[in-house]
C-alpha positions in Angstrom: 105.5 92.2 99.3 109.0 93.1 99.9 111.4 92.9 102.6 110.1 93.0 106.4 106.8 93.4 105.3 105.7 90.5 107.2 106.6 91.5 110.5 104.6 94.7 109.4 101.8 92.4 108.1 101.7 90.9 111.5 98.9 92.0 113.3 96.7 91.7 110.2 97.5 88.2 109.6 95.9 87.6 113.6 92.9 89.3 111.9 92.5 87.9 108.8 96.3 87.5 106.6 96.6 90.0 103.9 99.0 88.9 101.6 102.4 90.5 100.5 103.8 90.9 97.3 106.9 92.1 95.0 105.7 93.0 91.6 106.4 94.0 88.0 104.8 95.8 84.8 105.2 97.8 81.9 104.2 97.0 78.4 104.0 99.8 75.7 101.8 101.2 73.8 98.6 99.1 72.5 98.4 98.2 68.9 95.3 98.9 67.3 93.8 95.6 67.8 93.7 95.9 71.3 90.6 97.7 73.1 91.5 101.7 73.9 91.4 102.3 77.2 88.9 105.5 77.8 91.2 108.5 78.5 89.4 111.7 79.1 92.3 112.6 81.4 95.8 112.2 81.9 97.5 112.0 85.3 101.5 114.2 84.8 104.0 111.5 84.9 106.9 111.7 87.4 110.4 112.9 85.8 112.5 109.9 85.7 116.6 110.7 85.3 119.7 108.5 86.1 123.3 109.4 85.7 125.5 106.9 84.3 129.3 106.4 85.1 131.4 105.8 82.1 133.3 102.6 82.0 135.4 100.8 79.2 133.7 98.9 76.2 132.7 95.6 77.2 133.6 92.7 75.3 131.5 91.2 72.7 129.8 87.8 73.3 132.5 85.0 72.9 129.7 82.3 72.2 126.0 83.4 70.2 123.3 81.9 71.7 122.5 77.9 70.7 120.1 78.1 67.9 116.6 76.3 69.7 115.1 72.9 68.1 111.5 74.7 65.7 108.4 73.6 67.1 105.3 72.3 65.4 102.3 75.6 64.5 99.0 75.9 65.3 97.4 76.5 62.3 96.2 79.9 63.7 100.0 81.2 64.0 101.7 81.6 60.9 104.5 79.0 60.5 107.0 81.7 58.4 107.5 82.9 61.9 108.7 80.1 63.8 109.4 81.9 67.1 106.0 83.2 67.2 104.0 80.0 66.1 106.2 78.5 69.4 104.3 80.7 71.7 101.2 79.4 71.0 102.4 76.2 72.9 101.7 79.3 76.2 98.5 80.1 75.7 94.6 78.4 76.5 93.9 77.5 72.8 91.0 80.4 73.1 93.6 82.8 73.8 96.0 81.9 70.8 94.9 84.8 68.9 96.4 87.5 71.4 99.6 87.1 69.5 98.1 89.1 66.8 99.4 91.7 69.2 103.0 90.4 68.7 104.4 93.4 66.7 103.9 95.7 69.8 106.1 93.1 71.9 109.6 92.6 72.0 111.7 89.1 72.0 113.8 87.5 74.1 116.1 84.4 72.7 117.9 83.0 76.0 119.8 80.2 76.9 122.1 79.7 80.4 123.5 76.5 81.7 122.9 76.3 85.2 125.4 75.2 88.0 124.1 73.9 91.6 126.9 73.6 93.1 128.5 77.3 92.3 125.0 79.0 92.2 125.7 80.4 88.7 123.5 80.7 85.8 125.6 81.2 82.6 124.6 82.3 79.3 122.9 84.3 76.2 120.1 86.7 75.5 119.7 88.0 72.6 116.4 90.7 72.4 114.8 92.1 69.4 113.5 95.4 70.0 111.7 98.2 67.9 111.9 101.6 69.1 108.3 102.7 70.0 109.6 106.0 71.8 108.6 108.6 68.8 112.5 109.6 69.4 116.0 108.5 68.0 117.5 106.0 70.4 121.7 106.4 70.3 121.3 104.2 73.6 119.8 100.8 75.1 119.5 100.4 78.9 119.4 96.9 81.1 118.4 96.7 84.3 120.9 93.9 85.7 118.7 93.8 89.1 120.9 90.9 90.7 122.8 94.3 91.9 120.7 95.5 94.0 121.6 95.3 97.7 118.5 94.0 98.2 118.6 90.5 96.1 122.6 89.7 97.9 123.4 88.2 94.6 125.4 89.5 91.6 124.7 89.7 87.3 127.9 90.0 85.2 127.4 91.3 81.3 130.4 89.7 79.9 129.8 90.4 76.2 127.4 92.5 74.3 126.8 93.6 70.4 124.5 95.4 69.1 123.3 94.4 65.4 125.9 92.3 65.4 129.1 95.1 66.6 130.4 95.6 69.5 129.4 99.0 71.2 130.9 100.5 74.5 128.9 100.4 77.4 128.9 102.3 80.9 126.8 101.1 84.3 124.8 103.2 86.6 123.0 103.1 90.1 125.7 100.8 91.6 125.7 98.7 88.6 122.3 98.4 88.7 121.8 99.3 85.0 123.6 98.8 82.1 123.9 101.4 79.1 124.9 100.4 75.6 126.1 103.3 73.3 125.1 103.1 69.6 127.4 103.3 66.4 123.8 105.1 65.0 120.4 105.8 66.6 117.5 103.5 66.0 114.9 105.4 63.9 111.6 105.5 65.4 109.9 102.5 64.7 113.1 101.0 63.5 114.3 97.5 64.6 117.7 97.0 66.8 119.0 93.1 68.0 121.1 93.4 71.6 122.9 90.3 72.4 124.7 90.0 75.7 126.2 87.0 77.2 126.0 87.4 81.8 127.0 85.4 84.2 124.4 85.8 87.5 125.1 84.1 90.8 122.7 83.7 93.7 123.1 83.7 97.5 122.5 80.6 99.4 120.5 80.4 102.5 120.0 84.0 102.6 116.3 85.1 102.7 116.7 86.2 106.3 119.1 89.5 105.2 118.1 89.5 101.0 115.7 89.1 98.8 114.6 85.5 98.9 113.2 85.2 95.6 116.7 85.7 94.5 118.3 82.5 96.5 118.9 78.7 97.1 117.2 77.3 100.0 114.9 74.5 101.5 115.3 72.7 98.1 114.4 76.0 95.7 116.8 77.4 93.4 114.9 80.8 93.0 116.8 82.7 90.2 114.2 85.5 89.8 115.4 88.3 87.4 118.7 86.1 86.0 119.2 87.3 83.2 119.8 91.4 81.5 116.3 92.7 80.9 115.5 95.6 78.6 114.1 98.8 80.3 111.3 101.1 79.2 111.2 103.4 77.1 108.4 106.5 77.5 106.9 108.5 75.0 108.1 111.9 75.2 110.7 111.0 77.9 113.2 108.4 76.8 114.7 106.0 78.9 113.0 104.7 82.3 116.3 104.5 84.3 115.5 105.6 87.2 116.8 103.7 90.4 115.2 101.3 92.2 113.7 102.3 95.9 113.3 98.9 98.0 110.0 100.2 99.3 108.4 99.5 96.0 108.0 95.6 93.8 111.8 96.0 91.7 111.1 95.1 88.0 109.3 98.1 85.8 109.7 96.1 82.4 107.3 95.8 79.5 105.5 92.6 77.7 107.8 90.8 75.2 108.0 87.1 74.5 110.7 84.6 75.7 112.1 81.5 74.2 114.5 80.2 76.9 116.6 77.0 76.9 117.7 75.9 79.9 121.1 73.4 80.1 120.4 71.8 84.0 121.8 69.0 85.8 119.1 66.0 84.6 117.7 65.5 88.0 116.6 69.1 88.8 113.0 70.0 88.0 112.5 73.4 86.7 109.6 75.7 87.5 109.3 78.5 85.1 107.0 81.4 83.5 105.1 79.6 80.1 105.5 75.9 79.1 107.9 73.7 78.7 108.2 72.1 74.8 110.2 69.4 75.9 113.9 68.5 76.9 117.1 66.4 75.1 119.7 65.2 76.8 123.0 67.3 76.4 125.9 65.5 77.6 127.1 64.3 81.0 124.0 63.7 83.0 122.4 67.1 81.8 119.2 67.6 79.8 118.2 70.8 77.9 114.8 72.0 78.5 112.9 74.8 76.1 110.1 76.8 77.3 108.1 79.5 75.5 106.1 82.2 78.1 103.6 83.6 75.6 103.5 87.3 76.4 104.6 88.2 79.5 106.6 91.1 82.0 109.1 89.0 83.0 110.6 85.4 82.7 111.3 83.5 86.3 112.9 80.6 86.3 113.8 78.1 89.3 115.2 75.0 89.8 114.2 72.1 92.6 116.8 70.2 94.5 116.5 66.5 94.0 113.9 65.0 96.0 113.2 68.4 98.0 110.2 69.0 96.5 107.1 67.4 95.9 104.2 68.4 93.6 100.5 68.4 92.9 98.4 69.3 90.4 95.0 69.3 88.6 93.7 71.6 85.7 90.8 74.4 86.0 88.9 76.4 83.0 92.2 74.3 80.9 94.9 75.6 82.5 97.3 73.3 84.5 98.1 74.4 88.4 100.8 72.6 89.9 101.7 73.0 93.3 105.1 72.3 94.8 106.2 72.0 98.2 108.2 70.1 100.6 107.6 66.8 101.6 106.6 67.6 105.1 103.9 69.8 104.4 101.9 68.0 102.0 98.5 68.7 103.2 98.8 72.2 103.4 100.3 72.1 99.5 97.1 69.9 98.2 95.6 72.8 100.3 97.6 75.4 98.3 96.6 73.7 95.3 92.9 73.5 96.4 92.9 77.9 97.0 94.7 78.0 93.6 92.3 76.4 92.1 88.9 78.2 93.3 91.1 81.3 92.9 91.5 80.9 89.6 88.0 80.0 88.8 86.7 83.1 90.8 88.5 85.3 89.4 88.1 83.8 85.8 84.5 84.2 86.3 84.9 87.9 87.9 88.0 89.6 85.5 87.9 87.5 82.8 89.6 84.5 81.4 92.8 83.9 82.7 95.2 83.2 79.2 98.0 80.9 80.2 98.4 77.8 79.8 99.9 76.7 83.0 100.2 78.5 86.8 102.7 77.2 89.0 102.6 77.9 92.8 105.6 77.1 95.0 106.6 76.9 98.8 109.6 78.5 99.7 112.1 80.2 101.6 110.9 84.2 101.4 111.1 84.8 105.1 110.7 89.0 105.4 107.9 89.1 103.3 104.6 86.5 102.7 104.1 86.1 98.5 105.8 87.0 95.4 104.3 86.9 91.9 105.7 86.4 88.5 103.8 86.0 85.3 103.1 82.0 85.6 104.4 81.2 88.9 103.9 82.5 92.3 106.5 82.0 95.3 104.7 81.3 99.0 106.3 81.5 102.3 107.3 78.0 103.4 106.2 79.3 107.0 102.3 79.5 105.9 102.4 76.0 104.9 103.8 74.6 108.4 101.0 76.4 110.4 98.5 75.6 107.1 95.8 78.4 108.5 94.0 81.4 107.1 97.5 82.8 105.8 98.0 80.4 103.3 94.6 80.5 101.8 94.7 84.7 101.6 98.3 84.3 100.4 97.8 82.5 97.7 94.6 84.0 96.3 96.4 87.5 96.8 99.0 86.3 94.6 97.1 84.5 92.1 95.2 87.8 91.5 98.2 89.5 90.3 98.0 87.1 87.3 95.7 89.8 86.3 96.5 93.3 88.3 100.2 93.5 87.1 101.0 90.1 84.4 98.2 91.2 82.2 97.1 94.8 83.3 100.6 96.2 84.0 100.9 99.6 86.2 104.6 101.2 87.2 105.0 99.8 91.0 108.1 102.2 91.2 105.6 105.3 90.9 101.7 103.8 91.4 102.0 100.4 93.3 98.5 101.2 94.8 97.1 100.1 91.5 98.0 96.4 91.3 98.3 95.9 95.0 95.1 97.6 95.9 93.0 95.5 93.6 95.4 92.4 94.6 94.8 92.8 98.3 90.9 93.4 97.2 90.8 90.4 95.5 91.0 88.5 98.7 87.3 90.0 99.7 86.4 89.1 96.1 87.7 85.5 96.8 85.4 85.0 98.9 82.4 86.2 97.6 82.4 83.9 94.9 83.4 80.9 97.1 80.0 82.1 99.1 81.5 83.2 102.5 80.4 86.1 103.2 81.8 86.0 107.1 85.3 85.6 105.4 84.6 88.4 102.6 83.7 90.8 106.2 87.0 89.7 107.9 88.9 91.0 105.2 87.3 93.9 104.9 87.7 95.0 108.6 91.0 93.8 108.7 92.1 97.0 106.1 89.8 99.0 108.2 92.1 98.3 111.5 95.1 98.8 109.5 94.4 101.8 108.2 92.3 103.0 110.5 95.3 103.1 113.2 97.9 104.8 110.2 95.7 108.3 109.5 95.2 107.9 113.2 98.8 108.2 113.8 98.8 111.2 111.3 100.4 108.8 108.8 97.9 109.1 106.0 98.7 109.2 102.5 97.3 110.0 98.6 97.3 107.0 97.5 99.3 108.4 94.4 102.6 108.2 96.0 105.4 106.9 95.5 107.3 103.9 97.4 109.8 106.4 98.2 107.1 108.7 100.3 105.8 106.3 102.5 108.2 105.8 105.1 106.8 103.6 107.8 102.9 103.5 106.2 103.7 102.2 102.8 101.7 98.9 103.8 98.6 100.6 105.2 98.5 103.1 102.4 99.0 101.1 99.1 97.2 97.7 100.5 94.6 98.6 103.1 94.0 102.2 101.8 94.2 100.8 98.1 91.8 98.0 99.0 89.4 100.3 100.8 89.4 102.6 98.0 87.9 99.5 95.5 85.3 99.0 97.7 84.0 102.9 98.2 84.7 102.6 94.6 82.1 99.9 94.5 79.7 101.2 96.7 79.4 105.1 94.9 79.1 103.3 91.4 76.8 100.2 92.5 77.2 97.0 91.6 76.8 96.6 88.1 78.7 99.1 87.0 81.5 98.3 89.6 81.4 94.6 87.3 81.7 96.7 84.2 84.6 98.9 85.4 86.6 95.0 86.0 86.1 92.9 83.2 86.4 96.2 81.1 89.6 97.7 82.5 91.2 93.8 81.9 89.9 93.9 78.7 91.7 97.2 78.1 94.8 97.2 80.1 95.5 93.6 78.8 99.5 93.5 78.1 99.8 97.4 78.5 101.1 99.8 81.0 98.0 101.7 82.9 97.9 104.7 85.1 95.5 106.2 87.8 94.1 108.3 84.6 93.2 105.3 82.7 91.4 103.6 86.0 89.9 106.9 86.6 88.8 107.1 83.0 87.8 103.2 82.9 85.4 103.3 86.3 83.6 106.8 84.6 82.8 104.7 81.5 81.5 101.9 83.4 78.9 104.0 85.2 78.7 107.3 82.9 79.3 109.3 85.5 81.6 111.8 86.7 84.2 111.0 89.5 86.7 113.5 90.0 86.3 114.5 93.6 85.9 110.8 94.8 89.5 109.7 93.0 90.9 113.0 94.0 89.9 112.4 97.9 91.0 109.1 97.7 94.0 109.0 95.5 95.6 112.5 94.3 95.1 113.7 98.4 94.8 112.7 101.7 91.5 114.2 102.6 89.9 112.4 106.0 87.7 110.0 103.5 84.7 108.5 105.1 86.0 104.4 105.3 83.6 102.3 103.6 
C-alpha cells in the first residue's frame, strides 16, 4: 500500500489489520506451453498515451557491463544457454521446468557497485528483448521510476546503445521515462539488445515525506526499482507509457529474467529477489555477489547496515524464508518468520505451489503505508514489529499472498489494482481458515464490511473497475474491502468447490502473464459452468447497491 495509507488503514487495524501494499505486474503474452486462460470475453482496455519532450542524444555507455562468472546446469536446462541454465539455481527443483517458457521472457544482464556512504548505486543493464507487439518498434521506453516525486530519490541514464550504436533519446513525465529512438524498427518478433549504464541515488531517513521502499534507514538500504526497467508493450497499442498516478502500486512491467552482480562494501548483507550463486572478493574490502531471480516482474535489491540487522530463518514445502529485523525486536521477527511460514504453506496448499527458491521478509522503515511486495522479498513496517500484535501477523500474510496475486498472476495496478489487492487482502480470511481459526477468518471478514460499509454510506461507492486515478478519498475501501468482499460473494454464488477450482486454476493460467477482469470473469465461469455476467457487472463494471456478503 502506498503512501498515507496507513493512517487510512487505521481504524481497520483496531478491528482486525488489513494489510497495505505497493505492487507490480505485467508479463506478455503466454507461449503455447502455458495453460490458456478461458476468454469468452474481453473487457476494452483503457487508451494509454504519453508525450515525450525531445532532449539531446545521450552518451553511449563508457564501460559494458562485467562479463558474470558461468554457473554449473541442471541437467534439465540446456547448458548451450548459460544464462538460462543459471536460473535454475531460482527455482524449487519441481518448478525447473517453467523456464521452458523462457522465449516469451526477456533478460536483464546487470551489474552496479554500490556506495553507503553517498547513497549511489552505479552501473550496467543490458536487456535482451524481442518485440511481441505484432507492430514495428522504431522506439524502446524505460521507466526510470526513482523520478517520481513520490520515491525523493533520483535515476541518471548516463549512456545507452542500442545493438551496439548509440541512438538519441528524449525523457517524458518529469523524467519519469526514458525513450530511445531507433536507427531501424525492430521487426515483429525480431530481437533488439538495450544497454544503458545509470547512476540512482536514494534519500536517507526519508520514509516520513517519500516512498520508503526507495530509502536508507533503521539499518536498510532499500534500493527498490534502481535500475532502468523496460516498459510494456500492448498488442494493438504500442507502448505502455502512460504516467504514473501515486494512488495506484508504481511498477506496470512484464516477467523477464535477471542476472545481477552486485560490487558492495564486504560487510553489507544483501537481500534481493532469486538466489544468490555466490560472491568473490573484488578489491579493497569489497566482495561481488551474483544472483539469478528466475522469472520474475521486477528485481529488488537491498543492502543491511553492519550489525543493524539480524536474521532468522527455516525452510517450508523447500523454499528458504529468512526473516530480518532489528535487534530489538527479535521476538516479533521469529514471529514474522513463524506467519511466513504457515502463510506460505496455506497458500501452497490453497493456490498452488509456490516456485521460488527462497522468500525473504524484512522489517523496515515504510512509515505512510504498512507492507510492500516484490517478487522474493517483502518489506514490513518496523512499527508492527515494536507493538508485535495482530498487525504483523495480517501484514505479513497479506504480503506473502502477493507472491501469487501480482509476482506470478500479474494484473495492471495502474488500471485494475482491485485484482491483486482484492484477492491479497482476501487472502488474509483464507490464512486463517487453513490455520483453523475460524473466529480470526470472521474478524477479517467484518472488518471489510465496516470499511466499506461506511464508504457507499458516505456516497463514496465505486465499480470496482476503476482506476487509481478515480478513487479520490475511497481508493482503500473500494479496491481492498470492496475487492475482498467481492471474492467472498464470489465464493458464496459459485459454492465451494468450484470457488477452489476458479483459484488453483486461474494460478495455473495467469502464471507469469498479464490478466484482466475478462480473464477472472472468464476463469470463475469455467470453474462452475455457469454464467456470471450480472454478478461481475454489479460488483465490478458498476456500483449497483450489492447485497454485502
Amino acid at each position: 500500500m502506498h503512501m498515507l495509507y496507513q493512517r487510512a488503514l487505521a481504524p481497520l487495524l483496531l478491528a482486525a489489520a488489513l494489510a497495505g501494499c505497493v505492487v507490480s505486474a505485467a508479463p506478455g503474452a503466454a507461449p503455447e506451453a502455458a495453460a490458456p486462460i478461458p476468454t469468452a470475453r474481453r473487457l476494452p482496455s483503457p487508451t494509454r498515451a504519453a508525450a515525450a519532450a525531445p532532449t539531446a542524444a545521450i552518451a553511449p555507455p563508457t564501460t559494458p557491463a562485467p562479463t558474470l562468472p558461468p554457473s554449473s546446469a541442471p541437467p534439465t536446462i540446456p547448458a548451450a544457454d548459460p544464462f538460462l541454465a543459471a536460473q535454475a539455481a531460482a527455482l524449487v527443483p519441481e518448478r525447473a521446468g517453467d523456464l521452458a517458457r523462457a522465449a516469451a521472457w526477456d533478460r536483464y544482464t546487470v551489474a552496479v557497485a554500490l556506495n553507503p556512504d553517498e547513497l549511489t548505486a552505479t552501473g550496467s543493464v543490458r536487456v535482451e528483448l524481442v518485440n511481441r507487439s505484432g507492430a514495428p518498434l522504431a522506439q524502446l521506453w524505460f521507466h526510470l521510476y526513482p523520478n517520481h516525486p513520490d520515491f525523493g530519490g533520483r535515476l541518471d541514464v548516463t549512456g545507452a546503445r542500442v545493438d551496439g550504436a548509440p541512438v538519441g533519446s528524449a525523457t517524458a513525465s518529469r523524467d519519469t521515462l526514458l525513450r530511445l529512438d531507433l536507427p531501424a524498427p525492430v521487426a515483429p518478433g525480431a530481437r533488439a539488445v538495450a544497454e544503458l549504464s545509470f547512476t540512482t541515488r536514494t534519500p536517507r531517513g526519508a520514509s516520513a515525506r517519500t516512498f520508503g521502499a526507495h530509502n536508507f534507514e533503521s539499518g536498510v538500504w532499500s534500493m527498490a526499482n534502481v535500475y532502468p526497467i523496460l516498459a510494456r508493450t500492448l498488442p494493438g497499442q504500442g507502448w505502455d507509457t502512460r504516467p504514473v498516478d501515486s494512488r495506484g502500486d508504481f511498477v506496470v512491467s512484464s516477467t523477464a529474467l535477471y542476472d545481477v552482480s552486485v560490487d558492495a562494501p564486504a560487510g553489507w548483507p544483501l537481500v534481493s529477489t532469486g538466489v544468490s550463486l555466490g560472491a568473490e572478493p573484488a578489491g579493497e574490502g569489497r566482495r561481488r555477489e551474483r544472483f539469478v531471480s528466475g522469472p520474475q516482474r521486477e528485481f529488488y535489491l537491498a543492502a543491511l547496515q553492519p550489525g543493524a540487522i539480524d536474521q532468522a530463518s527455516s525452510v517450508v514445502d523447500g523454499t528458504r524464508v529468512v526473516s530480518y529485523y532489528q535487534p530489538g525486536n527479535a521476538a516479533a521477527g521469529r514471529r514474522a518468520l513463524a506467519v511466513a511460514e504457515q502463510s506460505l504453506r496455506a497458500f501452497n496448499a490453497r493456490y498452488g505451489r509456490y516456485p521460488l527458491a527462497e522468500l525473504e521478509v524484512v522489517q523496515a522503515a515504510l512509515t505512510q503505508f504498512l507492507g510492500m511486495e516484490y517478487p522474493g522479498a517483502v518489506l514490513i513496517e518496523q512499527q508492527l514489529y515494536r507493538s508485535n500484535g495482530r498487525g504483523l501477523e495480517t501484514t505479513v500474510a497479506h504480503e506473502i499472498a502477493h507472491q501469487w496475486w501480482y509476482s506470478l498472476v500479474g494484473n495492471d495496478p495502474q488500471a485494475d489494482p482491485w485484482l491483486d489487492e482484492g484477492l491479497a487482502s482476501y487472502s488474509q480470511v483464507i490464512y486463517y481458515e487453513q490455520l483453523g481459526q475460524p473466529d480470526a477468518a470472521a474478524a477479517e471478514l467484518a472488518a471489510f464490511r465496516d470499511m466499506y460499509r461506511r464508504a457507499r454510506e458516505a456516497g463514496r461507492d465505486a465499480p470496482l473497475a476503476s482506476a487509481p486515478g478515480a478513487l479520490r478519498g475511497n481508493y482503500v475501501p473500494i479496491i481492498y474491502a470492496k475487492g475482498a468482499l467481492f471474492f467472498h460473494a464470489l465464493r458464496a454464488q459459485i459454492g465451494e468447490p468450484a470457488f477452489g477450482r476458479f483459484l488453483t486454476s486461474y494460478v495455473e493460467a495467469g502464471i507469469y502473464r498479464d490478466v484482466s477482469g475478462a480473464d477472472l470473469l472468464a476463469a470463475a465461469e469455467a470453474a462452475c459452468a455457469c454464467q456470471l455476467d450480472g454478478f461481475y457487472r454489479d460488483w465490478v463494471l458498476s456500483a449497483a447497491p450489492v447485497a454485502i456478503p
